[in-house]
N, CA and C of each residue as an Amber inpcrd file, in Angstrom:
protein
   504
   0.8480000  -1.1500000   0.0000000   0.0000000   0.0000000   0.0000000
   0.9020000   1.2240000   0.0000000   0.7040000   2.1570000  -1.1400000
   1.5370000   3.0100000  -1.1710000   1.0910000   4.5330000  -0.0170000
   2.0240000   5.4570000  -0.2170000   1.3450000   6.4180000   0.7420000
   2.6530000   7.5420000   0.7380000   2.4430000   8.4410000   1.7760000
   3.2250000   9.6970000   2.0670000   3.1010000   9.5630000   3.1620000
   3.9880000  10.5380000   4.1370000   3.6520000  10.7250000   5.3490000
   4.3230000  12.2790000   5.3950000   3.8250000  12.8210000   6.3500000
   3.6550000  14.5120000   6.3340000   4.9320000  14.4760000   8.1260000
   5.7350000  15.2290000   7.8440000   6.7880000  15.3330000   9.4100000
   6.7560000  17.0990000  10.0280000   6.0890000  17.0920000  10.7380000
   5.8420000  18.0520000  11.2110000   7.4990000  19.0630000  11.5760000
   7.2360000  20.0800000  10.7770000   8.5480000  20.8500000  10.4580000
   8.7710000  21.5450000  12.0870000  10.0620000  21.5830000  12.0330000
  10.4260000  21.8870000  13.9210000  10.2300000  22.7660000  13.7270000
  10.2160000  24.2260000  14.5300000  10.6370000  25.3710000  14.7650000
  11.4300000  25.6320000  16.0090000  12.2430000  27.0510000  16.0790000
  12.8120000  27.1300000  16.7730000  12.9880000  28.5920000  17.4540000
  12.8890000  28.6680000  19.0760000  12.5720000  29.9140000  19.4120000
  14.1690000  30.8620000  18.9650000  14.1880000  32.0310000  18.4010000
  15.4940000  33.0210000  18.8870000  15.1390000  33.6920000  19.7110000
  16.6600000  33.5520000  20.8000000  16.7160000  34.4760000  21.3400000
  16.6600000  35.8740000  21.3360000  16.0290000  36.5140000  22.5070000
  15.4990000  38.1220000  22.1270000  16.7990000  38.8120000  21.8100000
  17.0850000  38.7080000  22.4620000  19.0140000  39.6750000  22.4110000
  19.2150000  39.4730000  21.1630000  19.3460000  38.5420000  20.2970000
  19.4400000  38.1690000  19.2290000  18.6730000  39.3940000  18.0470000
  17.6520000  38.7940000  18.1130000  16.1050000  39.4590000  17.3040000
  16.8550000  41.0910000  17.7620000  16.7170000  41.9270000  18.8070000
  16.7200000  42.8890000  19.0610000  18.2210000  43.2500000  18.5190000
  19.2320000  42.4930000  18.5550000  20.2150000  43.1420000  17.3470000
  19.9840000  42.9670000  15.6320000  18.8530000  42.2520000  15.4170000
  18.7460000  42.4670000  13.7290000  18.3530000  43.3230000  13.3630000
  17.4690000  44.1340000  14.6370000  16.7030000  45.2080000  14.3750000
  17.8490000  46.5050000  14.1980000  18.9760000  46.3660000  13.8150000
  19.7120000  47.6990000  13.5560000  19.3500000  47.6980000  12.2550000
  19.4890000  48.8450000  12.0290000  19.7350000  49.5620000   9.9440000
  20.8660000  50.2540000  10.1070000  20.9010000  49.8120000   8.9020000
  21.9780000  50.7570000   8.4860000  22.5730000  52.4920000   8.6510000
  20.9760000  53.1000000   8.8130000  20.6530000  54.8580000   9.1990000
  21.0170000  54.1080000  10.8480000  20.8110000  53.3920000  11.8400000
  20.8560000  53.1940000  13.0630000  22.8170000  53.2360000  13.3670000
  23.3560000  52.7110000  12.0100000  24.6240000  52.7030000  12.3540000
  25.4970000  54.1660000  11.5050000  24.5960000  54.4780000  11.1240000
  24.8690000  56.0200000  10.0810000  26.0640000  55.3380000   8.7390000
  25.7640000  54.6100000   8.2020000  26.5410000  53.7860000   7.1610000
  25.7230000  54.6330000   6.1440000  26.1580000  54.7770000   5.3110000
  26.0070000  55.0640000   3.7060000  26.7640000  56.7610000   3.6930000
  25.8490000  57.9160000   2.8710000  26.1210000  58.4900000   2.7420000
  25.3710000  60.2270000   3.7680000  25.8570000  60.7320000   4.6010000
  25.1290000  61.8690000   5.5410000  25.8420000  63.4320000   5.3410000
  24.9010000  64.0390000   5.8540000  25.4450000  65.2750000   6.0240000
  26.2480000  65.8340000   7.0910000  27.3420000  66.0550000   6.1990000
  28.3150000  66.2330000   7.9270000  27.8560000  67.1450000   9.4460000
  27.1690000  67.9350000   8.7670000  26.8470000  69.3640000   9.8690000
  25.4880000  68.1540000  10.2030000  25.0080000  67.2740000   9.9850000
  23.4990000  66.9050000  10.2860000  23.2700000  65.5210000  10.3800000
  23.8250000  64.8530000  10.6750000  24.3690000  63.1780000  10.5270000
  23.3650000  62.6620000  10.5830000  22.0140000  63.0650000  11.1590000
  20.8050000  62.1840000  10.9340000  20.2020000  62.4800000   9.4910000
  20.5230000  63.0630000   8.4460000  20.0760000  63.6540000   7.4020000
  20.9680000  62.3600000   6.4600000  20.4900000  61.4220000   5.7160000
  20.9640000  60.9670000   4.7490000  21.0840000  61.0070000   3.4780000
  21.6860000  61.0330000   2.5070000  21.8620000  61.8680000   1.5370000
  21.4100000  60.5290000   0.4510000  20.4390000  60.7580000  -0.6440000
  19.4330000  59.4340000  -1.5180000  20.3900000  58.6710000  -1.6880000
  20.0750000  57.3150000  -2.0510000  20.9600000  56.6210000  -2.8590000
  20.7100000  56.1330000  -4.3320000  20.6890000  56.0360000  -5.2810000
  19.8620000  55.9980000  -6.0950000  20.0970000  55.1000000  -7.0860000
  21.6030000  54.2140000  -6.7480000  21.6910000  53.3700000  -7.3580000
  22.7930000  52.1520000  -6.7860000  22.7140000  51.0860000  -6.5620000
  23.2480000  50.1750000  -6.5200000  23.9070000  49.0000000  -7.5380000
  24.8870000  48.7820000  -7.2460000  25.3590000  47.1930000  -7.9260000
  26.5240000  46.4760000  -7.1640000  26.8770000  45.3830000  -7.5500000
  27.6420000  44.2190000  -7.0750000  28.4550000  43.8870000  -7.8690000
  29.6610000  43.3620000  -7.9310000  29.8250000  42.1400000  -8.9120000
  31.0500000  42.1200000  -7.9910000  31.0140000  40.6270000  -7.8990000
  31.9590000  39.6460000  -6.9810000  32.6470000  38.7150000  -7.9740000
  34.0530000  38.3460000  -7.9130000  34.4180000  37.4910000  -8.6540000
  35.1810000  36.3660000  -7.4020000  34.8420000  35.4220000  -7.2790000
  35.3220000  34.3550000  -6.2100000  36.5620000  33.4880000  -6.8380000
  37.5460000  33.9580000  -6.1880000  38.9570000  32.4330000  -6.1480000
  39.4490000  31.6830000  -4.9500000  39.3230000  30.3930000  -5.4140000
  39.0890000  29.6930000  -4.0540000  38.6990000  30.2890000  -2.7130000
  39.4890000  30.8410000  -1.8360000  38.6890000  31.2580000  -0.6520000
  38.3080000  32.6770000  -0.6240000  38.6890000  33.3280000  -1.6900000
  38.9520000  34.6590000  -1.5760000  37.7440000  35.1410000  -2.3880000
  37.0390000  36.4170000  -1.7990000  36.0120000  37.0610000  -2.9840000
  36.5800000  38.4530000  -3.5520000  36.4580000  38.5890000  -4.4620000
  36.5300000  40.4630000  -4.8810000  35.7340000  41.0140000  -5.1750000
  35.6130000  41.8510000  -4.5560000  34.1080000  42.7090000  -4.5050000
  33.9750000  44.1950000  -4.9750000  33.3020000  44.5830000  -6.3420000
  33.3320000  45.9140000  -6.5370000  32.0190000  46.2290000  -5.8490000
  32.0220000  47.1970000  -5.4470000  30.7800000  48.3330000  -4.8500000
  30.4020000  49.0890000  -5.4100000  29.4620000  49.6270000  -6.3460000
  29.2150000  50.7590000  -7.1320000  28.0370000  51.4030000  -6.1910000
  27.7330000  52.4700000  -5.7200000  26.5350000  52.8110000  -5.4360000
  26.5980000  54.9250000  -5.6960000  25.5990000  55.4030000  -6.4360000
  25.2220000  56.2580000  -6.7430000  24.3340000  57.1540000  -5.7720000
  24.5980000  58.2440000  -5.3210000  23.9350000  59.3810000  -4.4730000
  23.9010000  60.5010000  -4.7670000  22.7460000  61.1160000  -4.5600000
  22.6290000  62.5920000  -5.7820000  22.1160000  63.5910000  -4.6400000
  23.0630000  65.0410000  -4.4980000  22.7220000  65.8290000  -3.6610000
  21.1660000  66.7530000  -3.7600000  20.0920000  66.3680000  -2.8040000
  19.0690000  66.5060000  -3.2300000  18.5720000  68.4200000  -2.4860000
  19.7390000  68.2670000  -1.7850000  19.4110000  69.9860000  -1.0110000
  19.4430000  71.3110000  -2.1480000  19.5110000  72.3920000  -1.4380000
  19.4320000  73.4610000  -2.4980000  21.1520000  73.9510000  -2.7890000
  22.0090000  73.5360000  -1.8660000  22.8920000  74.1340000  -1.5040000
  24.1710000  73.0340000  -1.6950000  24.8480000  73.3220000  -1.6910000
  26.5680000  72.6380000  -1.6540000  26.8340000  71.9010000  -0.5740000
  26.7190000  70.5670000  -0.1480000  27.0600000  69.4850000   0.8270000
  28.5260000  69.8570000   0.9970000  28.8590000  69.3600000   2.0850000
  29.8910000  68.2440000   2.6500000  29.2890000  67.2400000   3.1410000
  29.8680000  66.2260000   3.0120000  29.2550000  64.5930000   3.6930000
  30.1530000  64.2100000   3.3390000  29.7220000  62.5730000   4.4110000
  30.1790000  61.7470000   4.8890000  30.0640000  60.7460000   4.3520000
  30.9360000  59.7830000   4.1650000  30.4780000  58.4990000   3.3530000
  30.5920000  57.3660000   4.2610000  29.9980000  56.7220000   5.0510000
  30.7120000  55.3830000   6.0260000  30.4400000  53.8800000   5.2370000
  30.9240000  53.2080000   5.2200000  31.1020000  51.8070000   4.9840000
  31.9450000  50.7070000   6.0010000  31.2370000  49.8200000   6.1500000
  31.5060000  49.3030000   7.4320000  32.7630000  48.1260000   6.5970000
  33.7950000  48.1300000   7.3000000  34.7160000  47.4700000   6.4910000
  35.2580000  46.2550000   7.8610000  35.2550000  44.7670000   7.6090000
  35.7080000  43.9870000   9.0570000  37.1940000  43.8370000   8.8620000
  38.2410000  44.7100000   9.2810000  39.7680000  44.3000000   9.0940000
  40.3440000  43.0580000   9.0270000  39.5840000  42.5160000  10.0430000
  40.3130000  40.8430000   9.8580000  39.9270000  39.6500000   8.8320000
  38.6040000  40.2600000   8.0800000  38.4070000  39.3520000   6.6340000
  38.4300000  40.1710000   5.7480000  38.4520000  41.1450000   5.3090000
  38.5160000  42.2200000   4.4820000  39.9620000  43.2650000   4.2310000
  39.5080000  43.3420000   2.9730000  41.3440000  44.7970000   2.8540000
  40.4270000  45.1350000   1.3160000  40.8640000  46.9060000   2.0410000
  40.6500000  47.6790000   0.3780000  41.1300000  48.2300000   0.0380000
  41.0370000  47.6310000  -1.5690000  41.8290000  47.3950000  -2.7080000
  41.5010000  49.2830000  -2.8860000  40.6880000  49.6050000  -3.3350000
  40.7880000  50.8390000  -4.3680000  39.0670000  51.6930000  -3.8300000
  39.3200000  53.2180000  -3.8570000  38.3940000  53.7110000  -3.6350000
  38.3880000  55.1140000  -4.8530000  37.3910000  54.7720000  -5.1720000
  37.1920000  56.0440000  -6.1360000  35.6250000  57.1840000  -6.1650000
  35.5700000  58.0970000  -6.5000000  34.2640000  58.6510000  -6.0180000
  34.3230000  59.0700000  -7.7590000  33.6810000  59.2800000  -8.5320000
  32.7970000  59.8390000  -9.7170000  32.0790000  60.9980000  -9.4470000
  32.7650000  62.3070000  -9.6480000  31.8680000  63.7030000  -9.8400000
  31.4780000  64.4460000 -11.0510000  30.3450000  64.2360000 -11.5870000
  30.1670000  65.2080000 -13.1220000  31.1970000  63.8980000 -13.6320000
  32.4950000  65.1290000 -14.7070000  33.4650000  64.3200000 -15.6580000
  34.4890000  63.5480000 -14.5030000  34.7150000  64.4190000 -13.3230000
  35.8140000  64.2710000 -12.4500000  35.8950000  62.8090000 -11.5700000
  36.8930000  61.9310000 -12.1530000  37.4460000  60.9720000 -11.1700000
  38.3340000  61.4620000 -10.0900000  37.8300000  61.2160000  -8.9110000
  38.9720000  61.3470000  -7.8160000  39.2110000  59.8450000  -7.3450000
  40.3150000  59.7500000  -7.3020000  41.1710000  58.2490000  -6.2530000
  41.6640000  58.6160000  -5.5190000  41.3590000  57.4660000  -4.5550000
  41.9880000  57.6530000  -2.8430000  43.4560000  57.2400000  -3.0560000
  43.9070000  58.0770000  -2.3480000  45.8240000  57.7830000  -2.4230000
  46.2690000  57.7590000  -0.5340000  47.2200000  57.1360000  -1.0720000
  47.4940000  57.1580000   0.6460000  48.4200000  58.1710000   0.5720000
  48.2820000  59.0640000   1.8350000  49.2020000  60.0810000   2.1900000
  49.2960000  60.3460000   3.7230000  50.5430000  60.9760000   4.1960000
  50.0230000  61.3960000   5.7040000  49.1750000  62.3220000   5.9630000
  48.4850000  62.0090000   6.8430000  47.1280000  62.7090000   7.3920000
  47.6060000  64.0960000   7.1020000  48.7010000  65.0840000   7.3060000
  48.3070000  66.4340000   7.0100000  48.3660000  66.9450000   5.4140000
  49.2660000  66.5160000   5.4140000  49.1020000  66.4480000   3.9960000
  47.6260000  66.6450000   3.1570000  47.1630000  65.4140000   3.3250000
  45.7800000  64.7860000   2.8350000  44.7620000  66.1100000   3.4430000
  44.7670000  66.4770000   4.8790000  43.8420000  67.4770000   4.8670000
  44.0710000  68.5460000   4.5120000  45.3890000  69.3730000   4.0190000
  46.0370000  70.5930000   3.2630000  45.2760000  70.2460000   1.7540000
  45.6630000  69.1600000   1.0610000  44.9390000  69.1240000   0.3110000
  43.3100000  69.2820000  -0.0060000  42.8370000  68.7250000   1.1090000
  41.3740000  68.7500000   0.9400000  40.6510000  70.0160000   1.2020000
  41.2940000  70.8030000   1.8870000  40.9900000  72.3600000   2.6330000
  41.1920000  72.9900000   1.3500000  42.3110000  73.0770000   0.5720000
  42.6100000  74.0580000  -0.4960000  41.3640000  73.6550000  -1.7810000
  41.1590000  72.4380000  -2.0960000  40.3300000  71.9280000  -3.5130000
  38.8610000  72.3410000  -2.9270000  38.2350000  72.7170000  -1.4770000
  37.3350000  72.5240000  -1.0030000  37.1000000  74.6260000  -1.2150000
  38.3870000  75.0290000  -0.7450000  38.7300000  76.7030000  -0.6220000
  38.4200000  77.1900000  -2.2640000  38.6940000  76.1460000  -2.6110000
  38.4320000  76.7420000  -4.6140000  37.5170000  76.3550000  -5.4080000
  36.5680000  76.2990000  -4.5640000  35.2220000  75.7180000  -5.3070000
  34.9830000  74.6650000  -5.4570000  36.4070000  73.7050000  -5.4490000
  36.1890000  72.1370000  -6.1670000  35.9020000  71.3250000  -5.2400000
  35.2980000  69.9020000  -5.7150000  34.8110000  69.0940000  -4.7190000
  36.1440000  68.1720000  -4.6900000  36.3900000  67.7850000  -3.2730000
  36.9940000  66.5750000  -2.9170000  36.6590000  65.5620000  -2.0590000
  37.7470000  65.0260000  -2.1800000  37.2910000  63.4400000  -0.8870000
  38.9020000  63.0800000  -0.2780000  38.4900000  62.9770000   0.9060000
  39.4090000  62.8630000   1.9420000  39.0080000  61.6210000   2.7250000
  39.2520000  60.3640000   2.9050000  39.6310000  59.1210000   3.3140000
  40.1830000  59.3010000   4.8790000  39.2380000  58.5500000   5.8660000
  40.2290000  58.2490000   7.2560000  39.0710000  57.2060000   7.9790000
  40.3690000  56.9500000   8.7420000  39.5740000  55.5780000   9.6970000
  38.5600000  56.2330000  10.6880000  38.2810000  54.7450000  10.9150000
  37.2270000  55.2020000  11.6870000  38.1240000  55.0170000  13.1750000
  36.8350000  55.9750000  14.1910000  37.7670000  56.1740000  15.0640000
  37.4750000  54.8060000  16.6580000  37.7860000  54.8510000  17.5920000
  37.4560000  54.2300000  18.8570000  37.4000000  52.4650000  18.1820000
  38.2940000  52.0230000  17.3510000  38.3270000  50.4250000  16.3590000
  37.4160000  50.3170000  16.0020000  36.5720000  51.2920000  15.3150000
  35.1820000  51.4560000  14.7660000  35.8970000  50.4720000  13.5250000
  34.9390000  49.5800000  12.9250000  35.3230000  48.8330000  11.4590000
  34.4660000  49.5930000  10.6680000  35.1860000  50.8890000  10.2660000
  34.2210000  51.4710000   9.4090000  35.4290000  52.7800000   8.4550000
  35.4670000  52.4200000   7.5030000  35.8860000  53.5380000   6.6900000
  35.0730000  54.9470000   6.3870000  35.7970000  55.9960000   6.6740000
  35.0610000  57.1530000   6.4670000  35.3180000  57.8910000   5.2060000
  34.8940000  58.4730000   4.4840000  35.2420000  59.6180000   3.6430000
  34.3990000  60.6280000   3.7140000  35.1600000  61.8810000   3.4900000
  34.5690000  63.1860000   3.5160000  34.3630000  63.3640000   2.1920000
  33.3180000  64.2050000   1.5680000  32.8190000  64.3630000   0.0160000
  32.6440000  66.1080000   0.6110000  33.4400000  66.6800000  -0.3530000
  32.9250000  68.2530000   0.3080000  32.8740000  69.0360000  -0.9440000
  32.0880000  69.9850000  -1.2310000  31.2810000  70.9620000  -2.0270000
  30.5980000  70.1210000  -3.4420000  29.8840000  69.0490000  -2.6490000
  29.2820000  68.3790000  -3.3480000  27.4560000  69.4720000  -3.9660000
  27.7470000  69.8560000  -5.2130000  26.6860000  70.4170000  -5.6150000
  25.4290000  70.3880000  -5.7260000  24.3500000  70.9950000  -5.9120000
  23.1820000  70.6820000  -5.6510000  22.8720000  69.8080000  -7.0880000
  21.8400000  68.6260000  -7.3140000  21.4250000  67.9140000  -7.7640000
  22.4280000  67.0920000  -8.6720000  24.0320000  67.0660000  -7.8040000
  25.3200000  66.8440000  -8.6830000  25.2970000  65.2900000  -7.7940000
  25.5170000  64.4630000  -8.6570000  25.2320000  62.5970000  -8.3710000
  27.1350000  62.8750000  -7.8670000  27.0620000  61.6440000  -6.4560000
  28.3870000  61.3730000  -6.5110000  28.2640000  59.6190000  -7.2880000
  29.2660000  59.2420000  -7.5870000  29.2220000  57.7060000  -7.8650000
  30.6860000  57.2030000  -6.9980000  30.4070000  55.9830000  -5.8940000
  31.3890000  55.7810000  -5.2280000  31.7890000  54.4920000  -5.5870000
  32.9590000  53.8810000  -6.0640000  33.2220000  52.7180000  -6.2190000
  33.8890000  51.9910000  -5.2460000  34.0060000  50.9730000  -4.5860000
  34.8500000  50.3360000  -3.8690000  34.5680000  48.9220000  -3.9830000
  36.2610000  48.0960000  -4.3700000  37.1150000  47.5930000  -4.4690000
  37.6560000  46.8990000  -3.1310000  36.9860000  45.4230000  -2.7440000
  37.9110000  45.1050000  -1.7260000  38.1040000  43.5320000  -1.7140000
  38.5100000  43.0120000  -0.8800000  38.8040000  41.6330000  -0.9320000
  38.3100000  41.0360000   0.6660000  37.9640000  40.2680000   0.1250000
  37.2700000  39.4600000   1.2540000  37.5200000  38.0890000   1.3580000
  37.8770000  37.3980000   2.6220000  37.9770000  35.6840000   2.7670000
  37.0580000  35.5160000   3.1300000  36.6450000  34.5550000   2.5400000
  35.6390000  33.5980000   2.8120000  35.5750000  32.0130000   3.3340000
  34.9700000  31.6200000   3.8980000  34.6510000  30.7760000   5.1590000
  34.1630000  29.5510000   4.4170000  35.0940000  28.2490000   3.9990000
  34.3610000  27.1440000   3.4400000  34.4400000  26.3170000   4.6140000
  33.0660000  25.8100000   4.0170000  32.4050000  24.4620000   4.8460000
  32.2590000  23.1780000   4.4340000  32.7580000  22.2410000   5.1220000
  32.8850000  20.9630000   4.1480000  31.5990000  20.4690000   4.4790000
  30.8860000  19.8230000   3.4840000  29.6060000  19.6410000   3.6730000
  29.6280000  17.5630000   3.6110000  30.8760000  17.3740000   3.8710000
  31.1500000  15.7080000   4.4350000  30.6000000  15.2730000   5.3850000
């Protein structure tokens, strides 16, 4: 006699502590893109993409995401991205203004802010790169005299290990 039989699917309680940390966002951790003078003010995003290329344990990960200054007036902001040092390293950061490519270069900190004060003093927009502070895992960049209805496009470039599981 043929037949089926139906197995009553388990469930399982989570813990609250648990549940009550999924409940962060991203605005809860101020990640993406804000206004510096106004950090609860987030600046649109308006476009996203991915593309990962995987070798053996390793992923590479471009980041494209698009944000367009929606105020009447000339931003400075903030860009945060939460970066984990001990599986992660980045490769390359670039921001897209109008025609203007800017790349992140490494320099010493005064330097880097002499620069950013003077391109910022002459009308032009820049980006200035620094850690985050208190072992925050979070990369910062400053975007300053970002124009009104002027799109930034931010690319980032990083590498990531990844965690195999033998499924033996």
């Amino acid at each position: 006699m043929g037949g089926s039989f139906y197995k009553k699917k388990e469930t399982t309680t989570i813990p609250q502590y648990i549940v009550e940390e999924k409940k962060e966002t991203l605005l809860d951790r101020r990640l993406g893109l804000f206004l510096l003078k106004d950090r609860n003010k987030g600046i649109p995003l308006n476009d996203l993409q991915f593309k990962v290329e995987i070798k053996d344990a390793i992923g590479i990960v471009e980041l494209t995401q698009v944000f367009e200054n929606d105020n009447k007036e000339p931003i400075e902001c903030e860009y945060r991205f939460p970066i984990n040092s001990r599986t992660m390293t980045l490769i390359s950061f670039t921001a897209t203004i109008d025609d203007d490519v800017i790349e992140g270069k490494i320099m010493k900190k005064d330097k880097a802010d002499e620069k950013y004060s003077d391109a910022i003093a002459a009308g032009g927009t820049a980006i200035k790169i620094k850690e985050g502070e208190d072992n925050e895992d979070v990369i910062k960049v400053l975007i300053g005299n970002l124009l009104p209805k002027q799109s930034a496009v931010i690319v980032i470039r990083y590498i990531k290990t990844l965690e195999i599981f033998d499924k033996s």
